[in-house]
C-alpha positions as CSV (number, residue, x, y, z in Angstrom):
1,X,52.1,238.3,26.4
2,X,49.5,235.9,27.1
3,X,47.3,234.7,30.0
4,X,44.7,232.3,30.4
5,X,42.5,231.5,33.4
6,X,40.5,228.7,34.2
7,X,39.9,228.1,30.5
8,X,37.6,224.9,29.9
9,X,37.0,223.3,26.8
10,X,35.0,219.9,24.8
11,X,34.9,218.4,21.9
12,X,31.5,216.8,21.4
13,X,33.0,213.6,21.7
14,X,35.6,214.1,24.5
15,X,36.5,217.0,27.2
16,X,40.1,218.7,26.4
17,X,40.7,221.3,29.3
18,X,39.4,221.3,32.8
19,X,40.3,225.0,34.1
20,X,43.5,225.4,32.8
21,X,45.4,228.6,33.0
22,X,49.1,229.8,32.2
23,X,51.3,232.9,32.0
24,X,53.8,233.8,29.2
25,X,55.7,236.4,29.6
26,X,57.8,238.7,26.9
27,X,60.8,236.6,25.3
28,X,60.0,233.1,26.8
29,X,60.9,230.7,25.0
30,X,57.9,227.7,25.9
31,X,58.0,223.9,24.9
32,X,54.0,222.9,24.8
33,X,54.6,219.2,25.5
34,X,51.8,216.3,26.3
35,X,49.7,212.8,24.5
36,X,48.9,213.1,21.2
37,X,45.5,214.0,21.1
38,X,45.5,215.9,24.2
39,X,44.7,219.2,22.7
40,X,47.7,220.9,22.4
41,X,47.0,222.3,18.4
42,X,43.2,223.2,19.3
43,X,44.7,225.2,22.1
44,X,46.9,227.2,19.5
45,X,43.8,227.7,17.5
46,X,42.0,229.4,20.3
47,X,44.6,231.6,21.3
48,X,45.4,232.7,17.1
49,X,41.4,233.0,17.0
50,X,39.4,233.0,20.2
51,X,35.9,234.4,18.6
52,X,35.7,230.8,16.6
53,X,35.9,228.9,19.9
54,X,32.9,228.8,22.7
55,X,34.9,228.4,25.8
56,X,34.8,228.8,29.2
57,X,37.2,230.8,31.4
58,X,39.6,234.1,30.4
59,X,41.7,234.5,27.8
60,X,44.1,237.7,27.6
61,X,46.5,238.5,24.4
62,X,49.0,241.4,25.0
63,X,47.1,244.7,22.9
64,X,48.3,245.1,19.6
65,X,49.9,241.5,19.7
66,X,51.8,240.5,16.4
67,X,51.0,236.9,15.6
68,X,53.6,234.7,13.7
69,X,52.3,231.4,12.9
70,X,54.0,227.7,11.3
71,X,51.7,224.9,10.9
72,X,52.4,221.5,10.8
73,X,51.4,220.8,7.6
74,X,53.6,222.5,4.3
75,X,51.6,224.3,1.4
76,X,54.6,223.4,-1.0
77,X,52.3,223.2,-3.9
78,X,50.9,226.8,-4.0
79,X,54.0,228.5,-4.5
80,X,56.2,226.3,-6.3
81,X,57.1,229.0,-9.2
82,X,58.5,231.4,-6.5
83,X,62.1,231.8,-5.8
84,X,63.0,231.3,-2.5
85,X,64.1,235.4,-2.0
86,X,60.5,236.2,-3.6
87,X,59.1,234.2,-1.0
88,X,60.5,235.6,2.1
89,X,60.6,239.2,0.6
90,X,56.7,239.1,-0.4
91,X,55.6,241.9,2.0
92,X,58.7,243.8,1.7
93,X,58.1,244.3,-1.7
94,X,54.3,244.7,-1.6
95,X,55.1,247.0,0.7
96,X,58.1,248.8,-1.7
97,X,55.7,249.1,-4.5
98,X,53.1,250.5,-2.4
99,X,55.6,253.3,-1.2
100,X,56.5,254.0,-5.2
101,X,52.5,253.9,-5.7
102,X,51.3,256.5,-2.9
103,X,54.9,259.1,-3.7
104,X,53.7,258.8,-7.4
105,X,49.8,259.3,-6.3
106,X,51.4,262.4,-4.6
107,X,52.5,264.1,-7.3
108,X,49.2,265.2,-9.4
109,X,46.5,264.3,-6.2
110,X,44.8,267.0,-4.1
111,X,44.2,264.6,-1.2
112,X,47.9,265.2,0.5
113,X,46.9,264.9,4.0
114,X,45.0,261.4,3.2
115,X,48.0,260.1,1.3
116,X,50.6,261.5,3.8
117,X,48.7,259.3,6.5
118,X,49.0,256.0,4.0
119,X,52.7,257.1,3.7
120,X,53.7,256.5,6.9
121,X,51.6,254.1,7.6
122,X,53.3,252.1,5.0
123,X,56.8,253.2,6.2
124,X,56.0,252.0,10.2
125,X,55.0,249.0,8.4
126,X,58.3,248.5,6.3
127,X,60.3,249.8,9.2
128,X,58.6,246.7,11.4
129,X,60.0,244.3,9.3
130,X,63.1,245.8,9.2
131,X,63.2,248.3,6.6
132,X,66.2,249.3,4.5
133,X,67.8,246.1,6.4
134,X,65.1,243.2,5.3
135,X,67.5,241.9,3.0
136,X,70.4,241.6,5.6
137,X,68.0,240.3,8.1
138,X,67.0,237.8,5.8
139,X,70.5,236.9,4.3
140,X,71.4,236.3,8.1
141,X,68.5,234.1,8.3
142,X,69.3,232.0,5.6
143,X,73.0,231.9,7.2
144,X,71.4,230.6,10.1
145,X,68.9,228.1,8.5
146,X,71.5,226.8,6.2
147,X,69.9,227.4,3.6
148,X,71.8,230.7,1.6
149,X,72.6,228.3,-1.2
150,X,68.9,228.2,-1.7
151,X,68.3,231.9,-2.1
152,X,67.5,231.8,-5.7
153,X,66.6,228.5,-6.2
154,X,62.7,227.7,-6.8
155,X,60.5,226.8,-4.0
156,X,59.2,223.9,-5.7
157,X,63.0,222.7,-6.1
158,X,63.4,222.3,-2.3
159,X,62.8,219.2,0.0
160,X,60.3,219.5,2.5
161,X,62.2,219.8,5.2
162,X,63.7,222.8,3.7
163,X,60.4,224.1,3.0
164,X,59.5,224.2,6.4
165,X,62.5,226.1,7.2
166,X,61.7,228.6,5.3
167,X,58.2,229.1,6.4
168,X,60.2,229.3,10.1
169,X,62.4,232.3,8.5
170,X,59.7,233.7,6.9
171,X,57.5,234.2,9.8
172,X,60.9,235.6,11.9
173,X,61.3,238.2,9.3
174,X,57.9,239.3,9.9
175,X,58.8,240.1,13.6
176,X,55.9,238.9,15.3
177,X,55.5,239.6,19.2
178,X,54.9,235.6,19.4
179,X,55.4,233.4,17.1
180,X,53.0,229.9,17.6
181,X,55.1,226.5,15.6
182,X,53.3,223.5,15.4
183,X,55.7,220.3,15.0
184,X,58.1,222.6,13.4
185,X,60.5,219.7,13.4
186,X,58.5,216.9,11.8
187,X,60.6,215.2,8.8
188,X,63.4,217.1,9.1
189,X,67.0,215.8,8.6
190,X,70.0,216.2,11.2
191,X,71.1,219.7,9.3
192,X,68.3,221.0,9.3
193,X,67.0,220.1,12.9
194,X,70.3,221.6,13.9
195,X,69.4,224.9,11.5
196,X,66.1,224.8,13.5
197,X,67.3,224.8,16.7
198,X,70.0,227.8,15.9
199,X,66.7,230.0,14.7
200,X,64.8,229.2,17.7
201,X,67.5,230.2,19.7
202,X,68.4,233.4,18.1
203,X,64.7,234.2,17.9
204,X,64.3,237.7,20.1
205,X,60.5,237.2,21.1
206,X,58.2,235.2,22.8
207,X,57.7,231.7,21.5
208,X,55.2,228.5,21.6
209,X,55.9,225.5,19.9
210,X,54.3,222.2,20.5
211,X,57.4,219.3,19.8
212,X,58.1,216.1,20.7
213,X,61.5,216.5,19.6
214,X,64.0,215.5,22.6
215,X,66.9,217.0,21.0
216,X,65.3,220.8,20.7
217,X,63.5,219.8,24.1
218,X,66.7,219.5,25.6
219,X,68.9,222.9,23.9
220,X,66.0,225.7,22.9
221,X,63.6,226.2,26.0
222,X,63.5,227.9,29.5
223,X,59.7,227.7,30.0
224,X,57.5,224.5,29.8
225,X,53.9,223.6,29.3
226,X,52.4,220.3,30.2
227,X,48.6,219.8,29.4
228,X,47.8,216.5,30.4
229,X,44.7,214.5,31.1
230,X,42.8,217.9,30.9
231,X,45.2,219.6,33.2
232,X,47.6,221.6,32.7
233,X,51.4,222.8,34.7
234,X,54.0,225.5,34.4
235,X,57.8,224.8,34.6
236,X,60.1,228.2,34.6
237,X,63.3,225.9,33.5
238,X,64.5,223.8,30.9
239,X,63.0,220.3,29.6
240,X,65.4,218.1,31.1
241,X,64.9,219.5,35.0
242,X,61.0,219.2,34.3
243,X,61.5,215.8,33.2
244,X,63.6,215.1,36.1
245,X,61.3,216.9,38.6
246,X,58.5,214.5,37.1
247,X,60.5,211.5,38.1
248,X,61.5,212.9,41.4
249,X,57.4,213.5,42.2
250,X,56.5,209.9,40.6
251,X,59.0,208.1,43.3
252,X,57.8,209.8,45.9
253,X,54.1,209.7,45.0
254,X,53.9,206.2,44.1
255,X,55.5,205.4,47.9
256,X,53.2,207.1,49.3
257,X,50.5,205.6,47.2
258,X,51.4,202.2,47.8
259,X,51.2,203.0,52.1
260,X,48.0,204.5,51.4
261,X,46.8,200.9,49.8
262,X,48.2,199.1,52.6
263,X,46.5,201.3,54.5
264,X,43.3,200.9,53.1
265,X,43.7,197.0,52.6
266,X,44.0,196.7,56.2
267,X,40.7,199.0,56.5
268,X,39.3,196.5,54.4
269,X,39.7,193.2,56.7
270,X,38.7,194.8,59.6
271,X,35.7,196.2,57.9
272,X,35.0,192.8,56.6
273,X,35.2,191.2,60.1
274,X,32.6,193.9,62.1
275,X,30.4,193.1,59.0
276,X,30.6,189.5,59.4
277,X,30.3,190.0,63.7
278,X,27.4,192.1,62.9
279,X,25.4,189.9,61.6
280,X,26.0,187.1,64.1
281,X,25.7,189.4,66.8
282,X,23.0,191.7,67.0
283,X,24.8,194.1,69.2
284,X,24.9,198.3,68.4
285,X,28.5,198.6,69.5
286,X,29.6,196.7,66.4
287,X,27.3,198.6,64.1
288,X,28.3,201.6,65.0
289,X,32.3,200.4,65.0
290,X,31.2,199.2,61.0
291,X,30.0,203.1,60.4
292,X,32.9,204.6,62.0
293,X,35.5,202.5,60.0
294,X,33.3,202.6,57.0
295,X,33.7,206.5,57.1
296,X,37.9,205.9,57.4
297,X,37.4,203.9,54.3
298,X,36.0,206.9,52.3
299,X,38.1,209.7,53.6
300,X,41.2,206.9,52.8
301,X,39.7,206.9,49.1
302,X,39.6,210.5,48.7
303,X,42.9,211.2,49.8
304,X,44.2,208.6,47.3
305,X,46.9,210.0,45.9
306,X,46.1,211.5,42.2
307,X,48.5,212.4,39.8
308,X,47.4,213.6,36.4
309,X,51.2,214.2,35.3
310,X,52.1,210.9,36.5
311,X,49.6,208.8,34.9
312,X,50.2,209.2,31.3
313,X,48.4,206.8,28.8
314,X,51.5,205.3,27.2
315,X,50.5,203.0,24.1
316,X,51.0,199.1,24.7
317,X,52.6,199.0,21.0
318,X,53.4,194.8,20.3
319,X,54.7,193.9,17.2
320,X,54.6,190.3,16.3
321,X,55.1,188.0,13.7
322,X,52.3,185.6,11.8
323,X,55.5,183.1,11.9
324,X,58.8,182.2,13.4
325,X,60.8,181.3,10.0
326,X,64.6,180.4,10.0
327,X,66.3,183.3,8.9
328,X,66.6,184.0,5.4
329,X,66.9,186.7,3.0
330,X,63.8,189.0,3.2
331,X,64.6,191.2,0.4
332,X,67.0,191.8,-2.3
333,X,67.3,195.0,-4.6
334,X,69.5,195.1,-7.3
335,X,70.3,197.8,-9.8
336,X,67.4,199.8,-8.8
337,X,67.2,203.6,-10.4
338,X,64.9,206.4,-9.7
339,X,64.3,209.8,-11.1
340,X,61.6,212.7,-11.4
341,X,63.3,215.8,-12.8
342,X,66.8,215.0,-12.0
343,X,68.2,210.9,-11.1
344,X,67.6,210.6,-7.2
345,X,69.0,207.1,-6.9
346,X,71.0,204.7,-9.0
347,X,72.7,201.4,-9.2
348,X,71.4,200.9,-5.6
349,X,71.8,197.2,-4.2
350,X,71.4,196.0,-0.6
351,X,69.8,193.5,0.8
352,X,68.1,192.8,4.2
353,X,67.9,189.2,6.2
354,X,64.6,188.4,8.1
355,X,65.8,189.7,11.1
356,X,67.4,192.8,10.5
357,X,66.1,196.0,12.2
358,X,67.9,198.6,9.1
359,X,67.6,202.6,9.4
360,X,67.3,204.6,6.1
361,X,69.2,207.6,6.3
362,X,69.9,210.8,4.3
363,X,69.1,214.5,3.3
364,X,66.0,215.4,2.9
365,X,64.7,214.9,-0.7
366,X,67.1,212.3,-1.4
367,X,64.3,209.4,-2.0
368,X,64.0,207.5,0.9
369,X,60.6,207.5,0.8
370,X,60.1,206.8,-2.6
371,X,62.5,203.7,-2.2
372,X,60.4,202.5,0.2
373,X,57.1,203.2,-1.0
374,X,58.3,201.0,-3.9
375,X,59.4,198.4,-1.8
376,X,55.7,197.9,-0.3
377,X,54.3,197.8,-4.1
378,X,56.7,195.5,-5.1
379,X,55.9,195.9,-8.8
380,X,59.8,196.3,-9.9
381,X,62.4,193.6,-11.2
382,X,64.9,195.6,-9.8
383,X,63.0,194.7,-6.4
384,X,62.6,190.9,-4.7
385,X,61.0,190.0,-1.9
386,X,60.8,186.1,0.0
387,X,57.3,184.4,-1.0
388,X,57.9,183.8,2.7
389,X,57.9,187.5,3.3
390,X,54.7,189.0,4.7
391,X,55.4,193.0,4.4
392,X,53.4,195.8,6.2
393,X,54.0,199.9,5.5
394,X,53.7,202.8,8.0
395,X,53.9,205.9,5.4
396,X,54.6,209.4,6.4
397,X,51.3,210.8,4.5
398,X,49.1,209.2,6.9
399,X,46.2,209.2,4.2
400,X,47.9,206.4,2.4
401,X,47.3,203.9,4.6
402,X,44.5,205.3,6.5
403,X,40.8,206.1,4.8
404,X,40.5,209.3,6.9
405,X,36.8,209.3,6.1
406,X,36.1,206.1,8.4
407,X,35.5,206.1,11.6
408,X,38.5,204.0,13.8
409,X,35.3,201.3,14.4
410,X,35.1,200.9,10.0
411,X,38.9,201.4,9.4
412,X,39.4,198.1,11.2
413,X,36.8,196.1,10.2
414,X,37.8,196.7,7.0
415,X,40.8,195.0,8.0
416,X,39.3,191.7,9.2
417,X,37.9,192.2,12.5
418,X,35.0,191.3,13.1
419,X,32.9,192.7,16.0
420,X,33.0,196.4,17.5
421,X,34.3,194.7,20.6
422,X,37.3,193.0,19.6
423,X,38.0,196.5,18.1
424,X,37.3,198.4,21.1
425,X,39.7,195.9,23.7
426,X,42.2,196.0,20.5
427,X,42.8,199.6,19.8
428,X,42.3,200.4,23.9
429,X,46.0,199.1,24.4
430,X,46.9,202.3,22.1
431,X,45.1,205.0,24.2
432,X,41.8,205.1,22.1
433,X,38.9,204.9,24.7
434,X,35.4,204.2,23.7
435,X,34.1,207.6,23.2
436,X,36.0,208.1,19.9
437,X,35.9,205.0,18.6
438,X,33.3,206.8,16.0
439,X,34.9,209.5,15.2
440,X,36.2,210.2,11.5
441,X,40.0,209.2,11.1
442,X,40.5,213.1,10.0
443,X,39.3,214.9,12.6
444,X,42.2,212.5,14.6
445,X,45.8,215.0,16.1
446,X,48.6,213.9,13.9
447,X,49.9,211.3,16.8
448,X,46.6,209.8,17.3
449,X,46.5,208.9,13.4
450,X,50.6,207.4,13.4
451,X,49.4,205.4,16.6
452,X,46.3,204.3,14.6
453,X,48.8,202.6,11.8
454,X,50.7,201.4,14.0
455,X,48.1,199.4,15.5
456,X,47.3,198.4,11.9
457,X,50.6,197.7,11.7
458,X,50.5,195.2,14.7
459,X,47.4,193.8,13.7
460,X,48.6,192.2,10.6
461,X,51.0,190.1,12.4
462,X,53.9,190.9,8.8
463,X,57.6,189.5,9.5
464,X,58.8,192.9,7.6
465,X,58.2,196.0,8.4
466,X,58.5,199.4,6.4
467,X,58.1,202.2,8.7
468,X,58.2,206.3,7.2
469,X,59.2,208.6,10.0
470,X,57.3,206.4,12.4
471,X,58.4,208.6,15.4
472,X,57.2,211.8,13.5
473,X,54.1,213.3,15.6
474,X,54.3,211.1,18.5
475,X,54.8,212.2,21.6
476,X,57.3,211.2,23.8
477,X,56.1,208.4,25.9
478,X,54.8,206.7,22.8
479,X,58.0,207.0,21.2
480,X,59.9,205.2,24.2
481,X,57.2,202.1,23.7
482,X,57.8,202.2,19.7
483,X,61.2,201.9,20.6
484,X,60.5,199.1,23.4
485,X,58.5,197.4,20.4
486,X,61.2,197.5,18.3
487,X,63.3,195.9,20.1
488,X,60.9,192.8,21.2
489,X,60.4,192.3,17.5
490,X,61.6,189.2,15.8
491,X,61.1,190.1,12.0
492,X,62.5,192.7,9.5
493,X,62.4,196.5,9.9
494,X,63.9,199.2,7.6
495,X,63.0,202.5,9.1
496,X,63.3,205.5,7.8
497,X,64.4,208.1,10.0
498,X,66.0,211.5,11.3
499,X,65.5,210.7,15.0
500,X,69.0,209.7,16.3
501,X,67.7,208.3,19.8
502,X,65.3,205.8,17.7
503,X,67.8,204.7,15.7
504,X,70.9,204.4,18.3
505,X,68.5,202.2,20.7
506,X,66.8,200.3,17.8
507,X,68.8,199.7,14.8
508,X,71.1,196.8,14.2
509,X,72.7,199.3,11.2
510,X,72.3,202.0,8.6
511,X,72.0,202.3,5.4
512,X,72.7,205.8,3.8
513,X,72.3,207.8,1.1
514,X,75.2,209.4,0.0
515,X,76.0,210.6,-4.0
516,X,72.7,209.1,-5.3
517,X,73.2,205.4,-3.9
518,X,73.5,203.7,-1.0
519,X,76.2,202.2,1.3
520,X,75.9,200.1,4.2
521,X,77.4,201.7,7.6
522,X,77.7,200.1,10.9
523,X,76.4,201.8,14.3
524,X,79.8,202.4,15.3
525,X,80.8,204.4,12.1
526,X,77.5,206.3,12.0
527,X,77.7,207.2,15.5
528,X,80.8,208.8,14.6
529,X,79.9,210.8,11.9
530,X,76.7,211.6,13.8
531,X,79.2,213.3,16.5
532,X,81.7,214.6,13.7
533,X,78.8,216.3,11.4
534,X,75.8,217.2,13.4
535,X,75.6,216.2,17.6
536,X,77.9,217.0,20.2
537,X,79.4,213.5,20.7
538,X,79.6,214.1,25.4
539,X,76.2,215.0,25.2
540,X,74.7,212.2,22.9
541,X,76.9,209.6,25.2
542,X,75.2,211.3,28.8
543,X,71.8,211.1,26.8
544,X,72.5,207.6,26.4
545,X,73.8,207.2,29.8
546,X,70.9,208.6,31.2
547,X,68.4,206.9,29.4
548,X,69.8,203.6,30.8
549,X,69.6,204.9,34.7
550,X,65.9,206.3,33.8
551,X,65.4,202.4,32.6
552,X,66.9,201.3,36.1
553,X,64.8,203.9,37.5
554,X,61.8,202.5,36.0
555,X,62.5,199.0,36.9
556,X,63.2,199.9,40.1
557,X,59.7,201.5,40.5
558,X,57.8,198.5,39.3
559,X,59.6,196.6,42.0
560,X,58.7,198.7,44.4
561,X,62.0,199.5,45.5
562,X,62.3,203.2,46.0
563,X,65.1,203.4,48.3
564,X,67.1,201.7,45.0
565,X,64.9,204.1,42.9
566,X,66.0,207.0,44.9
567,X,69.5,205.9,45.0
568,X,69.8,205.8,41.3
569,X,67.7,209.5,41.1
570,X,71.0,211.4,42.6
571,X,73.1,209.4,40.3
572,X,70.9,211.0,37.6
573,X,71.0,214.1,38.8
574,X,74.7,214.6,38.5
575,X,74.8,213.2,34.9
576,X,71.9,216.2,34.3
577,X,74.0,218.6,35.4
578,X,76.3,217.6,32.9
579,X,74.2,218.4,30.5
């Protein structure tokens, strides 16, 4: 379906690819997984439209190749007076009317052959999509998406998450040869993650979709492609071996790294002594003994082991606190109401102590965000925050907290620091290296900008924090250290979220929204219904299981003690296979 060869590519302010190439062959199924900002969407846009991009290398797209394509980003807005069957059944019925056009046409024209040839030509192209069967095809797609309920409701009346799912349907029905999702599965709810995953997996085609997501990492892919520090590698398999494969390589790489140091420590000394004999002594024996273990040194260098899988930029996320207060109650909300068309919330009352990490949880288009957003302006009587309360918002429309017209260098500035190298060493511990540091905000991959507030997030030291989605976009590694910040935070979080794994290794409870208010539910009980409604309860518990041996595993590295590390890899191998 597709292959690319030695295919380079730059930005002008940073290199993406380095001679990458890949094979994908009819009905794969491919996770595109790597860093934010690594170049994972720009590699989508060359392959949809080459003859826009100046690269270097081979690029090859099956003849006659059918494109589908879902973008990250929802249009909601420009067709919010369709229904949702109108939607999806837009070319079918362009195509209808054309039919009824050309037979009419027919009937007093002398041009038969010419309209003949339109004729079919619009008959192959209903018969693609299914023909006389669209609707069935598409009333099994709703079935699958969950979403049949929806069939004549409004587009405009839908959440976004549902939104998306439609997109997803509507490009099935379409029956491209591949179909190209970017972050298909950013914002979306439990249902409708699990809705995703069932039209991935019924999908008959080939398939490439960037995600960070672990749960459709883990059930909707036998192929994977890692681009990473400008390289790139093929796994024929499912996510979870590739992961484990990784760890496997890691161990034994960073073994043989460390005898390579020792190695070229002990190179070191000896060099250091003929250097200091040599000049003492002026006698050619020890000069040439210098060369000869000067050239060791070298080949020792070259051979150092390199592993651009293995060393992944993982952000250094700290949050911290401008003080260390007793505990108290951070916020109190009483009676609160909201509505837009219909009442999404009402007689809602919680409140949250200064220490409590809380995760907001519900359907999509239920308010969350709204109830948060108003939180952060605090304008409401309905809404009380501690004087001693400093608060600081992470919002899921990443233009409301960041000016995407400054460059990273003026976005922080504005923010109180004061010289372009405290700014430089500052946002460094989040993976931005010099050579972007002025570039615009917009031009920034939808990770690179949630990592960018969340820096600004750290930076102003608040004892509460209001994070939207903060998982959403981020790539894997930088969600494990948002969750390792988390948990090393001493001040107030509420959180809202769909990603279970961030909120079963984070939260000290939820709250969730159920019949327009909110209840409080502990981790226990919403574990429960997590299993009961949405997750198959074994495999969240081995997930869980084998996130705390990968921990081990970790530690166990950064002892150096791979013999422990090792031991602890076959014990993770038989949870995998499990799974």
């Amino acid at each position: 379906m597709i292959k690319i060869e030695n295919l380079s590519y730059s930005f002008p302010q940073k290199d993406l690819y380095n001679k990458i190439s890949f094979t994908l062959e009819d009905d794969q199924h491919c996770a595109f997984i790597g860093t934010s900002g690594s170049g994972k969407s720009t590699l989508i846009d060359i392959i949809m439209d080459p003859e826009r991009y100046m690269f270097d290398g081979n690029l090859e797209i099956k003849p006659n190749c059918k494109i589908g394509y879902v973008s990250q980003f929802s249009q909601l807005d420009k067709t919010k007076e369709t229904t949702v069957f109108e939607y999806l059944g837009e070319e079918f019925f362009k195509l209808q009317n054309e039919i009824t056009s050309i037979c009419t046409e027919m009937e007093t024209s002398s041009h038969i052959d010419f309209l003949l040839e339109k004729y079919q030509q619009a008959l192959d192209s209903l018969d693609a999509i299914g023909g006389d069967d669209f609707e069935s095809l598409l009333n099994k797609k709703l079935n699958l998406a969950n979403l049949m309920k929806h069939k004549d409701s409004r587009i405009s009346a839908l959440s976004g998450g549902e939104f998306k799912l439609i997109q997803v349907v509507k490009e099935m029905l379409h029956s491209p040869d591949l179909m190209l999702m970017d972050e298909p599965d950013v914002f979306l709810d439990f249902e409708n993650l699990n809705s995703l995953k069932n039209l991935i997996n019924s999908h008959q085609g080939t398939m490439l979709i960037i995600t960070h997501n672990r749960y459709l990492l883990n059930h909707c892919f036998n192929k994977i492609i890692h681009l990473e520090n400008m390289e790139l590698q093929e796994f024929d398999g499912r996510y979870i071996d590739y992961n484990f494969s990784l760890l496997q390589t890691k161990i034994e790489l960073l073994e043989l790294a460390i005898a390579d140091d020792d190695e070229i420590e002990r190179n070191e000394a000896i060099i250091n002594k003929l250097r200091f004999f040599a000049s003492i002594y002026s006698d050619a024996s020890n000069g040439k003994a210098l060369k000869a273990r000067i050239k060791i040194q070298e080949r020792l260098e070259e051979r150092r082991i390199k592993a651009p899988f293995l060393d992944i930029k993982q952000p250094d996320i700290r949050l911290t606190t401008y003080n260390e207060a007793e505990e108290i109650i951070a916020l109190k909300v009483t009676d609160y109401n909201v509505a837009f068309d219909e009442t999404l919330l009402e007689n809602v009352n919680f409140e949250i102590k200064s220490s409590d990490k809380v995760a907001i949880i519900g359907s999509n288009g239920t308010g969350k965000t709204t109830l948060l957003r108003d939180i952060f302006k605090n304008n409401q009587a309905s809404i009380e925050i501690n004087p001693e309360i400093k608060v600081a918002y992470l919002s899921q429309l990443q233009g409301e907290i960041l000016n995407e017209s400054n460059t990273i260098l003026e976005e922080f500035l504005s923010i109180g620091f004061e010289t372009h190298e405290e700014i430089k060493s500052y946002v460094s511990n989040y993976g931005f290296e010099r050579e972007i540091l002025e570039q615009k905000i917009g031009s920034l991959s939808g990770g690179e900008k949630n990592i960018l507030q969340l820096a600004k997030v750290a930076a102003s030291k608040a004892n509460m924090l209001l994070l939207d989605e903060p998982t959403s976009h981020l790539d894997t590694y930088s969600q494990i250290a948002l969750e390792k910040a988390i948990e090393n935070y001493n001040g107030a979080i509420i959180m809202i979220s769909h990603d279970y794994y961030s909120i079963i290794n984070c939260m000290d409870y939820v709250l969730i929204i159920e019949d327009k208010t909110i209840r409080k539910m502990r981790m226990r009980k919403f574990r429960k219904m997590i299993y009961a409604d949405y997750f198959d309860k074994d495999y969240l518990e081995i997930e869980q299981k084998k996130k705390s041996i990968e921990m081990k595993i970790e530690l166990a590295i950064k002892n150096t003690d791979f013999e422990l590390a090792k031991s602890l890899a076959q014990e993770l191998e038989s949870l995998i296979k499990l799974l």
